[in-house]
C-alpha positions as a Markdown table, in Angstrom:
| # | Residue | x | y | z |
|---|---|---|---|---|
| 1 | Unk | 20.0 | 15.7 | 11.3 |
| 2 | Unk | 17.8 | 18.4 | 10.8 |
| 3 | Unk | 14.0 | 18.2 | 12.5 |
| 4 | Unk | 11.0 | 19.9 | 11.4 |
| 5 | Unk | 8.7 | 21.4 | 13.9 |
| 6 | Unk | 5.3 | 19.6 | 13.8 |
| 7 | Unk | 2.2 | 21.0 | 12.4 |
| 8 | Unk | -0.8 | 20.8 | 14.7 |
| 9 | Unk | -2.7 | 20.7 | 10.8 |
| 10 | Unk | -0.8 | 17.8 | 9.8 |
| 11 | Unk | -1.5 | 15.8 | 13.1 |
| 12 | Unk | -4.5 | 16.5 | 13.2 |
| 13 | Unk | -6.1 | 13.3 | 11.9 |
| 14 | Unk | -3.6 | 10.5 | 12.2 |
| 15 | Unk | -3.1 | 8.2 | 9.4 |
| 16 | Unk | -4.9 | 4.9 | 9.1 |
| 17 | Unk | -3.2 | 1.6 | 10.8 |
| 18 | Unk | -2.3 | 0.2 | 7.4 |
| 19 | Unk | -0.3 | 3.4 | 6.6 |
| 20 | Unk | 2.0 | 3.5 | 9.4 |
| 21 | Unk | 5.6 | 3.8 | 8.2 |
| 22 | Unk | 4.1 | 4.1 | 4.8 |
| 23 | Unk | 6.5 | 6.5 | 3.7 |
| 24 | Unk | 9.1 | 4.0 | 4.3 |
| 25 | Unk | 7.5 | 1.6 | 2.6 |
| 26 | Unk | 6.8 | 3.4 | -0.5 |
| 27 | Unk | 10.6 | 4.2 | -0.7 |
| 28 | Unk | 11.0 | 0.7 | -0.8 |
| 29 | Unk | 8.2 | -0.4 | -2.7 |
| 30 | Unk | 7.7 | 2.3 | -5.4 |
| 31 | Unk | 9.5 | 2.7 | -8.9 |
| 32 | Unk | 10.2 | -1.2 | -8.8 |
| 33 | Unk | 8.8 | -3.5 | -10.8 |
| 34 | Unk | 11.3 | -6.8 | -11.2 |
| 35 | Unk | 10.2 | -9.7 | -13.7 |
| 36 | Unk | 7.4 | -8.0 | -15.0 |
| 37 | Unk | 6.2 | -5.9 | -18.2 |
| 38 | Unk | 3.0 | -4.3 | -17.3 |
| 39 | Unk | 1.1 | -1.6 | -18.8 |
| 40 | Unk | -1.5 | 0.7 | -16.7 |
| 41 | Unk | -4.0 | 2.7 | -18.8 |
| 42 | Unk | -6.1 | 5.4 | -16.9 |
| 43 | Unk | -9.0 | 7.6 | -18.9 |
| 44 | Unk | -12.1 | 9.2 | -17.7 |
| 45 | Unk | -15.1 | 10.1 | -19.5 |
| 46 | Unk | -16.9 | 13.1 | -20.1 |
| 47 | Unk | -19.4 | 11.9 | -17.7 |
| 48 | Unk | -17.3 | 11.2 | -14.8 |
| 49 | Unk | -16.5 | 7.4 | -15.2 |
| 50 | Unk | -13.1 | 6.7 | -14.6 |
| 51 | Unk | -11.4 | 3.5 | -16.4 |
| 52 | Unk | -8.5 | 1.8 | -15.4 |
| 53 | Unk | -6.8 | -1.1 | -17.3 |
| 54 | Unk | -4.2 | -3.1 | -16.4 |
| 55 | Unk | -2.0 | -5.8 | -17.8 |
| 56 | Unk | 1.0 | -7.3 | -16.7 |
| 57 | Unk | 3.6 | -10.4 | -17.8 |
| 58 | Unk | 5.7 | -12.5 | -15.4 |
| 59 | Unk | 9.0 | -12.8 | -17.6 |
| 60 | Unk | 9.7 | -15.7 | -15.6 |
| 61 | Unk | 6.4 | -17.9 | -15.8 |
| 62 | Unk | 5.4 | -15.9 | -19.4 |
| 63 | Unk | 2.0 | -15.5 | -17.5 |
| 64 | Unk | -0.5 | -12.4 | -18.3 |
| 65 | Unk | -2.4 | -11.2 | -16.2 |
| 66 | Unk | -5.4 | -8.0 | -16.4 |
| 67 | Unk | -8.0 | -6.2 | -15.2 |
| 68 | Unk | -10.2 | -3.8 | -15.8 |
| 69 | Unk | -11.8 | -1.0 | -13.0 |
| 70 | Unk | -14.8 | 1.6 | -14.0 |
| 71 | Unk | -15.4 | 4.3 | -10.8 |
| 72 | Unk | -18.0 | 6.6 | -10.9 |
| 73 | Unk | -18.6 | 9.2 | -7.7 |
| 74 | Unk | -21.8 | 11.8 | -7.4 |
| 75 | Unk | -19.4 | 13.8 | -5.2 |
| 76 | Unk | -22.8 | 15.9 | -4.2 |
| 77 | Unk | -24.4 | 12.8 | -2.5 |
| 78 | Unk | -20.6 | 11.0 | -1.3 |
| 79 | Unk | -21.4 | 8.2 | -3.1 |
| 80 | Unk | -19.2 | 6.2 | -5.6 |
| 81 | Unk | -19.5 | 3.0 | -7.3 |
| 82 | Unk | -17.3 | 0.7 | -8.9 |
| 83 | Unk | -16.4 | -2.5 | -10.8 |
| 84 | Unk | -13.9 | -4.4 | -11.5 |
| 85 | Unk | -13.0 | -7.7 | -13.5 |
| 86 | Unk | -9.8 | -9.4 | -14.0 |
| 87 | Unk | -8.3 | -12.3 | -15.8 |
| 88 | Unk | -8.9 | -14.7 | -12.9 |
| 89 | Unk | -13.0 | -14.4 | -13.6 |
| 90 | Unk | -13.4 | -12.6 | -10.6 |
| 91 | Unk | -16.2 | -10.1 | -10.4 |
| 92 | Unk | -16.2 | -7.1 | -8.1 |
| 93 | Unk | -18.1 | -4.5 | -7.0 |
| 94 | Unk | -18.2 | -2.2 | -4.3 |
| 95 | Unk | -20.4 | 1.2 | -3.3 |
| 96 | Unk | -19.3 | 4.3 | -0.8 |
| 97 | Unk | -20.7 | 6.4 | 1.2 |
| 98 | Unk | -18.5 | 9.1 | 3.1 |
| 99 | Unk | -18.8 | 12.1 | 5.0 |
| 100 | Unk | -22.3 | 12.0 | 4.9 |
| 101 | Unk | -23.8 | 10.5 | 7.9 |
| 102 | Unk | -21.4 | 11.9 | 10.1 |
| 103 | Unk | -18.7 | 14.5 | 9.0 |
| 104 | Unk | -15.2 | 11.8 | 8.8 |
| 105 | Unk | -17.5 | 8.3 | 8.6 |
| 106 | Unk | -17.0 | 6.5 | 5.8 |
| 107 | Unk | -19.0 | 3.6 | 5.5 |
| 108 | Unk | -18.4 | 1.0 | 2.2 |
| 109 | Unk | -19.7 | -2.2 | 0.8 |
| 110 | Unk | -17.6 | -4.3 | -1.3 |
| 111 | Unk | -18.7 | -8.0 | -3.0 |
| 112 | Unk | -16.8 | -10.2 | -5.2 |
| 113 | Unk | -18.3 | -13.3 | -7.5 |
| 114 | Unk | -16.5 | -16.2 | -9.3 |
| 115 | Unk | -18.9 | -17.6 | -12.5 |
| 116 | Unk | -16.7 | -20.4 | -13.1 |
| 117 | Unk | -16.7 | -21.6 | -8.8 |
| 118 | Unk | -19.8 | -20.0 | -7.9 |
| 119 | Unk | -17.6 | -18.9 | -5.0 |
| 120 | Unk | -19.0 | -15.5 | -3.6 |
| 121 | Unk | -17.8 | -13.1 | -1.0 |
| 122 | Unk | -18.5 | -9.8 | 1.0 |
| 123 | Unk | -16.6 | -7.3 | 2.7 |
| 124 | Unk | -18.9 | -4.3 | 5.2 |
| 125 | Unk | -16.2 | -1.3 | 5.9 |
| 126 | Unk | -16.5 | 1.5 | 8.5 |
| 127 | Unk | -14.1 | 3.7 | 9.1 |
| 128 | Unk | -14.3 | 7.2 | 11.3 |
| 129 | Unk | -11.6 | 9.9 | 11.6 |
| 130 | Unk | -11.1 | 13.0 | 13.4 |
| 131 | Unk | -9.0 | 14.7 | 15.2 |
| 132 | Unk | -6.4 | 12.7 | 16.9 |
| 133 | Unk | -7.8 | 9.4 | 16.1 |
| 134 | Unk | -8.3 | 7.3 | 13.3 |
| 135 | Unk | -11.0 | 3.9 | 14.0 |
| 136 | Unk | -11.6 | 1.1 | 11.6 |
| 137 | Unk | -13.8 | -1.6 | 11.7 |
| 138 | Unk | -14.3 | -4.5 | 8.7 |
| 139 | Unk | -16.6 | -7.8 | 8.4 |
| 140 | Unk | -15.8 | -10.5 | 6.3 |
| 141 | Unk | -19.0 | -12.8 | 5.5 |
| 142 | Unk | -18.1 | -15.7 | 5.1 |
| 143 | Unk | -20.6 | -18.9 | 5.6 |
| 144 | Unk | -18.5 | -20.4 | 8.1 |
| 145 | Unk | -18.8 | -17.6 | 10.1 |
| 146 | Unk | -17.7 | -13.6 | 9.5 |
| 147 | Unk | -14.1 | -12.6 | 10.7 |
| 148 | Unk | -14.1 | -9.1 | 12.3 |
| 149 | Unk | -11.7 | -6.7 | 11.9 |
| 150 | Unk | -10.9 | -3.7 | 14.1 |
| 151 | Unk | -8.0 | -1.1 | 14.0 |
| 152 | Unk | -7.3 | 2.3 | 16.2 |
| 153 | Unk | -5.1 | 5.1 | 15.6 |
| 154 | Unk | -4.2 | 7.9 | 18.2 |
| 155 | Unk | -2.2 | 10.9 | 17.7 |
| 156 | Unk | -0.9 | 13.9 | 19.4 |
| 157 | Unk | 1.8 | 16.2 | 18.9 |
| 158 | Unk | 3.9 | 13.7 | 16.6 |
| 159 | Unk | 3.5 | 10.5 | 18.8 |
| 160 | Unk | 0.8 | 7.5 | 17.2 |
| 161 | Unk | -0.1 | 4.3 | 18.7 |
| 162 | Unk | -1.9 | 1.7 | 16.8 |
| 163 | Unk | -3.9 | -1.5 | 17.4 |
| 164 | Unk | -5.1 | -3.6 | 15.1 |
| 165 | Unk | -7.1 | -7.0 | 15.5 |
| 166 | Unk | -8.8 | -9.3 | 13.8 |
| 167 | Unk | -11.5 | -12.2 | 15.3 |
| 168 | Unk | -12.3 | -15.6 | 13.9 |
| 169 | Unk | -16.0 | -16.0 | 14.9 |
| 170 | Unk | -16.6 | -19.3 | 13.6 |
| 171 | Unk | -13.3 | -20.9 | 15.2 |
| 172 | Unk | -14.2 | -18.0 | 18.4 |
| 173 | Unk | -10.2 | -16.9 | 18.6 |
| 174 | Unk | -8.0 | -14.0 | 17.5 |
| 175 | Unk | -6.7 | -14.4 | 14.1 |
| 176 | Unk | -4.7 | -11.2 | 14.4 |
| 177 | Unk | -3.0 | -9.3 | 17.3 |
| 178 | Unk | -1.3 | -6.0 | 16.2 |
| 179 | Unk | 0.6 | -3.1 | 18.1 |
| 180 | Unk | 2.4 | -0.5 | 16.7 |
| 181 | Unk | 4.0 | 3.2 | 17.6 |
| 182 | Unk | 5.7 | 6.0 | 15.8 |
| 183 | Unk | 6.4 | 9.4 | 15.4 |
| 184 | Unk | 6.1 | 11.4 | 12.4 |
| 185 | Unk | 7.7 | 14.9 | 12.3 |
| 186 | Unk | 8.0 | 17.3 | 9.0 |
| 187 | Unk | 10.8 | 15.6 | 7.6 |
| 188 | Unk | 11.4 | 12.4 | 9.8 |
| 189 | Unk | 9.4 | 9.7 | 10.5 |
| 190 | Unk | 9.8 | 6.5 | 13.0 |
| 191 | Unk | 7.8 | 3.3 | 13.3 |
| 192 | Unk | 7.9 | 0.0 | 15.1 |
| 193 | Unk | 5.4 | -2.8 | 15.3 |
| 194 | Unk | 4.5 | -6.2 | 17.0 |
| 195 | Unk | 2.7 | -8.9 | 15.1 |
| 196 | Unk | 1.1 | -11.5 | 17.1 |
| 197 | Unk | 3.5 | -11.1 | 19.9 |
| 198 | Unk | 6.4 | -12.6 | 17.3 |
| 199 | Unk | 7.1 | -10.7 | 14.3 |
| 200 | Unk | 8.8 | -7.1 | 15.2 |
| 201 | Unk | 9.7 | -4.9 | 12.4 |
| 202 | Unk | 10.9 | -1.0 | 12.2 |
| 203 | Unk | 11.3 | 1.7 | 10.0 |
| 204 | Unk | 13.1 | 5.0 | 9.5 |
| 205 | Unk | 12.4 | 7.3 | 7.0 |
| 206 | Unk | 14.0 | 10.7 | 6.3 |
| 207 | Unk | 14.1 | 13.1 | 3.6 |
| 208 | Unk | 17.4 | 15.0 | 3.4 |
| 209 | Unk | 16.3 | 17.6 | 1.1 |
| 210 | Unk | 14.0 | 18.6 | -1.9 |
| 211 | Unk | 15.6 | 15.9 | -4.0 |
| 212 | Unk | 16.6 | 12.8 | -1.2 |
| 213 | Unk | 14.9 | 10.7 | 0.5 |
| 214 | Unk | 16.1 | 7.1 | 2.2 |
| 215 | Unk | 14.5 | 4.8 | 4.4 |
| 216 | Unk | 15.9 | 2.0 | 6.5 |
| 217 | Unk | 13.7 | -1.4 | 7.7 |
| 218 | Unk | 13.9 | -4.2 | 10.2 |
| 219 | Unk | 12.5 | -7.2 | 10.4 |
| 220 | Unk | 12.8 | -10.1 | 13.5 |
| 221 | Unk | 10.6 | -13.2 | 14.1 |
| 222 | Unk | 11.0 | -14.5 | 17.5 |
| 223 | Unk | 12.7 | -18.1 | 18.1 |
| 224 | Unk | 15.0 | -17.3 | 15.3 |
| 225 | Unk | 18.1 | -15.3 | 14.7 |
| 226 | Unk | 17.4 | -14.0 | 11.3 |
| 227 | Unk | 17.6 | -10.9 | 11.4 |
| 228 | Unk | 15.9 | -8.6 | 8.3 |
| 229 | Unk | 17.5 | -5.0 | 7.0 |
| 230 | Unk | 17.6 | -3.2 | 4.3 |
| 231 | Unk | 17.8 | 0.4 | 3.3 |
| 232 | Unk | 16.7 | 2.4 | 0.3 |
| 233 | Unk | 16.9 | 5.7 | -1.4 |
| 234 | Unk | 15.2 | 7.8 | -4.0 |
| 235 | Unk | 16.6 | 10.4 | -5.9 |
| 236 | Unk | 15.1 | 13.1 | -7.7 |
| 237 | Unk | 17.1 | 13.8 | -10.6 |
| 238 | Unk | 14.5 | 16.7 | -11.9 |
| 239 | Unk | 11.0 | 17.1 | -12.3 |
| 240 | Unk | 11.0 | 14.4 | -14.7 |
| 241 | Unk | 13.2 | 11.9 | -13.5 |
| 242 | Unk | 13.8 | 10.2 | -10.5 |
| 243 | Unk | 16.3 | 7.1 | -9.8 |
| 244 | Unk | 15.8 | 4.6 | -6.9 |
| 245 | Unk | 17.7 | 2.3 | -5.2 |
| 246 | Unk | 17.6 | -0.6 | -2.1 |
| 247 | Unk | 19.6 | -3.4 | -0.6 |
| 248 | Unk | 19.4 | -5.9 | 1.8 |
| 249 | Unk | 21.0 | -8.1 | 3.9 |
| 250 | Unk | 20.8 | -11.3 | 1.5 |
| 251 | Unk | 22.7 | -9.3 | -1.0 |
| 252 | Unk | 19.6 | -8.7 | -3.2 |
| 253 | Unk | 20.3 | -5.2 | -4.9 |
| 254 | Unk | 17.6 | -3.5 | -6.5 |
| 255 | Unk | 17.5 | -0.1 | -9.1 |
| 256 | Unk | 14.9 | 1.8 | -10.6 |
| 257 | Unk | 14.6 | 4.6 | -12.6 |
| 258 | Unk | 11.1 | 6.6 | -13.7 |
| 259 | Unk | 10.8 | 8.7 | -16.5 |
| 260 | Unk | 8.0 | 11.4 | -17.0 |
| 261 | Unk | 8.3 | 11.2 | -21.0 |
| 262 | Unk | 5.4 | 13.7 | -21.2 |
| 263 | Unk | 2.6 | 14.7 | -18.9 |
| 264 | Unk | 0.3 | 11.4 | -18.8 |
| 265 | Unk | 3.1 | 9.2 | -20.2 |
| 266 | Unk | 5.4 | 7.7 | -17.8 |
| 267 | Unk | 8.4 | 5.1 | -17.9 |
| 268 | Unk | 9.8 | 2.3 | -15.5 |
| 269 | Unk | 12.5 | 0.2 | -15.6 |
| 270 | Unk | 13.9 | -1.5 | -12.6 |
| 271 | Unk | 16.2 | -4.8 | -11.9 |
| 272 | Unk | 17.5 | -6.9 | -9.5 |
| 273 | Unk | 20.5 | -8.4 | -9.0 |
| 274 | Unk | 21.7 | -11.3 | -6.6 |
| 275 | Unk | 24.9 | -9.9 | -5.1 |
| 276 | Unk | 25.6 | -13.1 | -3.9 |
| 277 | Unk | 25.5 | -15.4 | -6.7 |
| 278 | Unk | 26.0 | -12.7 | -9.8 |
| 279 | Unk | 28.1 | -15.2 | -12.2 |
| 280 | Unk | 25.3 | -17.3 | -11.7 |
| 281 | Unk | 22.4 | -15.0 | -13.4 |
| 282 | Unk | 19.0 | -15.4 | -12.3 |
| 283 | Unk | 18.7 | -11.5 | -12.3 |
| 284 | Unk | 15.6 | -10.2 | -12.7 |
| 285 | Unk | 14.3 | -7.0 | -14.7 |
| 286 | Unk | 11.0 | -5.0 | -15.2 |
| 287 | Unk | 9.2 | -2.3 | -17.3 |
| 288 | Unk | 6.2 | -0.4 | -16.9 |
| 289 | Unk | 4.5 | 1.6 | -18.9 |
| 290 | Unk | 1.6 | 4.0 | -17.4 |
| 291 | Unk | -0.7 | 6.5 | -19.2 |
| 292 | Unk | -3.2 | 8.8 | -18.3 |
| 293 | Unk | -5.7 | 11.0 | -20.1 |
């Protein structure tokens, strides 16, 4: 197994908490989409606005879903706004302001409104990066009382810790109790985290060359004997073309392929088959469709 040396550049700043392991998780994740046809439309204006559409059928349920997003940024004053709707009647719109107070703050509003409920919601997020460490900090209004959320990265020479919490003011308790640590070399990257002192979980993720990359996952709630794996692999077949695939340990086998047709224009098609019950059917399959202009 070959190591990379580590770039003081790349360490510099540590990754956020929700992005630990997250290149194992986008081998897993990404160029799948099972028992659903969805379409994703990106254009931007000659004014800067940004659209993005998106619709999406459950071939089980035959429901459709969509949404639409506009994002506009004055990239001179950090700002950027956007909007977004989708097919639930929810309304949402958020405003940031980065790099602008402070060189690495990042400070962000977001609101969301339901006509049809009257329900409304509000979301203040801070965030503040530099070298070494990575801090977070989120409020949820709510009228029963706001739930803070609070995350910290640190990072030097490879190694990162992480804590992430979360606190119920109106019921005055934690609602969340996070640890993680990792190291994340050129090529190699480790992970393992603690959930509320019973759910641990790991990752491995290494890319073998230009073209491979694989992943492997662990899962374990305590007071059970369950134990989660699985492992996963993309392949780059060339520039165009890439072919994934995962399994885990309830047999569940999953394949995807992506297809640059042209530049702008891309194909996926993915499925999933039960390895334990395969004369029995219930497989699932996906496309998706994505353009960009």
């Amino acid at each position: 197994m070959k190591y990379s040396r580590i770039s003081k550049d790349t360490m510099a700043v540590p990754p956020s908490y929700s992005d630990l392991g997250k290149s194992a998780k986008d081998i897993f994740s990404k160029g799948y989409g099972f028992g659903v046809v969805k379409l994703d439309l990106k254009t931007k204006s000659q004014s800067g606005v940004e659209f993005s559409t998106s619709g999406s059928s459950n071939t089980d349920s035959g429901k459709a879903t969509g949404s639409l997003e506009t994002k506009y940024k004055m990239k001179e004053l950090g700002l950027t706004f956007n909007q977004k709707w989708n097919t639930d009647n929810t309304l949402s719109t958020g405003v940031t302001l980065e790099d602008q107070l402070a060189n690495g703050l990042k400070l962000a509003f977001d609101t969301s409104f339901v006509p049809n409920t009257g329900k409304k919601s509000g979301k203040l997020k801070t965030g503040y990066k530099r070298d070494y460490i990575n801090l977070g900090c989120d409020v949820d209004f709510d009228f029963a009382g706001p739930v803070i959320h609070g995350a910290a990265v640190v990072g030097y020479e490879g190694w990162l810790a992480g804590y992430q919490v979360a606190f119920d003011t109106a019921k005055s308790k934690l609602a969340q109790n996070n640890f993680a640590l990792g190291y994340k070399a050129g090529d190699f990257q480790l992970h393992t985290n603690v959930n509320d002192g019973t759910e641990f979980g790991g990752s491995i993720y290494q890319k073998v060359n230009d073209k491979l990359e694989t992943a492997v996952n662990l899962a374990w709630t305590a007071g059970s004997n369950n134990t989660r794996f699985g492992i996963a692999a993309k392949y780059q077949l060339d520039t165009d073309t890439a072919i994934s695939a995962k399994v885990n340990n309830a047999s569940l086998i999953g394949i995807g392929y992506t297809q640059t047709l042209r530049p702008g224009v891309k194909l996926t098609l993915s499925g999933l088959v039960d390895g334990k019950n395969f004369n029995a059917g219930g497989h699932k399959i996906g496309l998706g469709f994505e353009l960009e202009a």
